[in-house]
C-alpha positions as a Markdown table, in Angstrom:
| # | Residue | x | y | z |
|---|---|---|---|---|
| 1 | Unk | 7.9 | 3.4 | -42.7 |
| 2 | Unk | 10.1 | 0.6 | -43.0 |
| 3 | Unk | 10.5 | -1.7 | -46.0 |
| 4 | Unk | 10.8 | -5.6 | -45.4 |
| 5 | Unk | 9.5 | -6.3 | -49.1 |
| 6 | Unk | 8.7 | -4.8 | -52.1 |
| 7 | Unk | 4.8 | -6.0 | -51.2 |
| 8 | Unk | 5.1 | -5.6 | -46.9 |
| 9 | Unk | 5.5 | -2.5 | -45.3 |
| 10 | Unk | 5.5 | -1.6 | -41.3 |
| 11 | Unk | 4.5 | 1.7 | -40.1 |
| 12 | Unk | 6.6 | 2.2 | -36.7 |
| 13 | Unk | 3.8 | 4.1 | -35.5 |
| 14 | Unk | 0.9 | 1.1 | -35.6 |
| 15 | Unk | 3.6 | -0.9 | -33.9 |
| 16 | Unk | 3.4 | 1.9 | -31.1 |
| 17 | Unk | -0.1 | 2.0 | -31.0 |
| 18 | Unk | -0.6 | -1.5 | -30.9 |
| 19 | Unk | 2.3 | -2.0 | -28.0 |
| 20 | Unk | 0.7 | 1.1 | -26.0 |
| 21 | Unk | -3.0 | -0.2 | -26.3 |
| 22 | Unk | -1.6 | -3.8 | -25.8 |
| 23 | Unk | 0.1 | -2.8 | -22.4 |
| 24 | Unk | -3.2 | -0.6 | -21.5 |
| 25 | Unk | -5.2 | -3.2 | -21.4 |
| 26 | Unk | -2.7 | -5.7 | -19.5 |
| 27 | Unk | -3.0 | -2.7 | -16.8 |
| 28 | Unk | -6.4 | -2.5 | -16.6 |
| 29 | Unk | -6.5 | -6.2 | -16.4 |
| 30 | Unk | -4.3 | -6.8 | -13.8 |
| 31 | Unk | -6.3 | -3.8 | -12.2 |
| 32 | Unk | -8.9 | -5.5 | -11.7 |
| 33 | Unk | -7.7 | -8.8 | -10.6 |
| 34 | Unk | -5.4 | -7.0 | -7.7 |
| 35 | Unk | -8.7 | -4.2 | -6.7 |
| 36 | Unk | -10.3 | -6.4 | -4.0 |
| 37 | Unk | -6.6 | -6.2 | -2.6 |
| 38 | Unk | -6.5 | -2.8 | -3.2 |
| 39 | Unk | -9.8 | -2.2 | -1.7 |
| 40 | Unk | -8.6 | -4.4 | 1.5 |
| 41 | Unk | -5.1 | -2.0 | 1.9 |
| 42 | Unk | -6.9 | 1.3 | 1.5 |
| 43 | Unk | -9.4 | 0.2 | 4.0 |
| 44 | Unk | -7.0 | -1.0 | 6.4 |
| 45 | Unk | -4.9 | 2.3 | 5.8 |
| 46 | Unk | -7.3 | 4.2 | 6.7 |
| 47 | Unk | -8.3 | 2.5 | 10.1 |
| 48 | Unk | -4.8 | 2.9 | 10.6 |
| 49 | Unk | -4.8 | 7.1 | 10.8 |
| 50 | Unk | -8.2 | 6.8 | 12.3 |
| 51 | Unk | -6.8 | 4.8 | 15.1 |
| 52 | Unk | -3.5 | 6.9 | 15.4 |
| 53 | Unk | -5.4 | 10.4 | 15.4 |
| 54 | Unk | -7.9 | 9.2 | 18.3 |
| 55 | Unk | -4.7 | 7.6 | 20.2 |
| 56 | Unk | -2.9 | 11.2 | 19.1 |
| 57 | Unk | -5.9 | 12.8 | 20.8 |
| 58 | Unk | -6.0 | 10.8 | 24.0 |
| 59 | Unk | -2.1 | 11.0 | 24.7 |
| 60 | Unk | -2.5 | 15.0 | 24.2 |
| 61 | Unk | -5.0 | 15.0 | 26.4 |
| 62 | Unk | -3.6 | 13.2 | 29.1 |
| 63 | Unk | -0.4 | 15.0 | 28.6 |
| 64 | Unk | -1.8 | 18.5 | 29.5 |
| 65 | Unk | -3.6 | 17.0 | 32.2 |
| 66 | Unk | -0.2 | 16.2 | 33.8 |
| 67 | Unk | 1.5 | 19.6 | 32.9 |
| 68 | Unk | -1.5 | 21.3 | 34.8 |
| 69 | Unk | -1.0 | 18.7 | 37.3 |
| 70 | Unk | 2.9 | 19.8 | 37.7 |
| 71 | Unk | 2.4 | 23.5 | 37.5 |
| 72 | Unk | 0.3 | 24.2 | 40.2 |
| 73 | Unk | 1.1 | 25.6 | 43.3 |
| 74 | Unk | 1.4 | 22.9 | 46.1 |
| 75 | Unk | -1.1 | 23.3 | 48.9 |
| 76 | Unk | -1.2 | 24.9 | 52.4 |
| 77 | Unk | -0.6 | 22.2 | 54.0 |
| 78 | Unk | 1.7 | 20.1 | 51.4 |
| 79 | Unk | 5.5 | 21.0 | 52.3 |
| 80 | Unk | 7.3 | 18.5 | 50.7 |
| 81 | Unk | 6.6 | 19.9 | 47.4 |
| 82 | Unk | 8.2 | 23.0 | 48.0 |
């Protein structure tokens, strides 16, 4: 506790509380102004990996196709690929 007067007296630890609750709520607040943007970003992230696993998937599969392609034996008739 500090002492400014013989009368007033500050407990260090109200003035803690106060600060922490004060800030809490400035957060919350500013939560709430900034969640449709929030929203908007998550949704968009998400689209994002959704997008980049299906291209992921197409690119693997066209991938093997052309590693099958390469490693078969050429046919009977096809000798310039020997």
């Amino acid at each position: 506790m500090i002492m400014l007067s013989d009368k007033d007296t500050v407990n260090i630890k109200q003035i803690l509380i106060y600060l922490y609750y004060y800030l809490l709520i400035n957060k919350l607040i500013d939560m709430s102004i900034n969640l449709p943007v929030l929203i908007a970003v998550a949704i968009l992230v998400v689209i994002l990996i959704v997008f980049l696993i299906v291209r992921n998937q197409k690119d693997k599969k066209k991938f093997e196709e052309e590693i099958i392609d390469t490693e078969l034996p050429p046919e009977k008739d096809d000798k310039e690929n020997l």
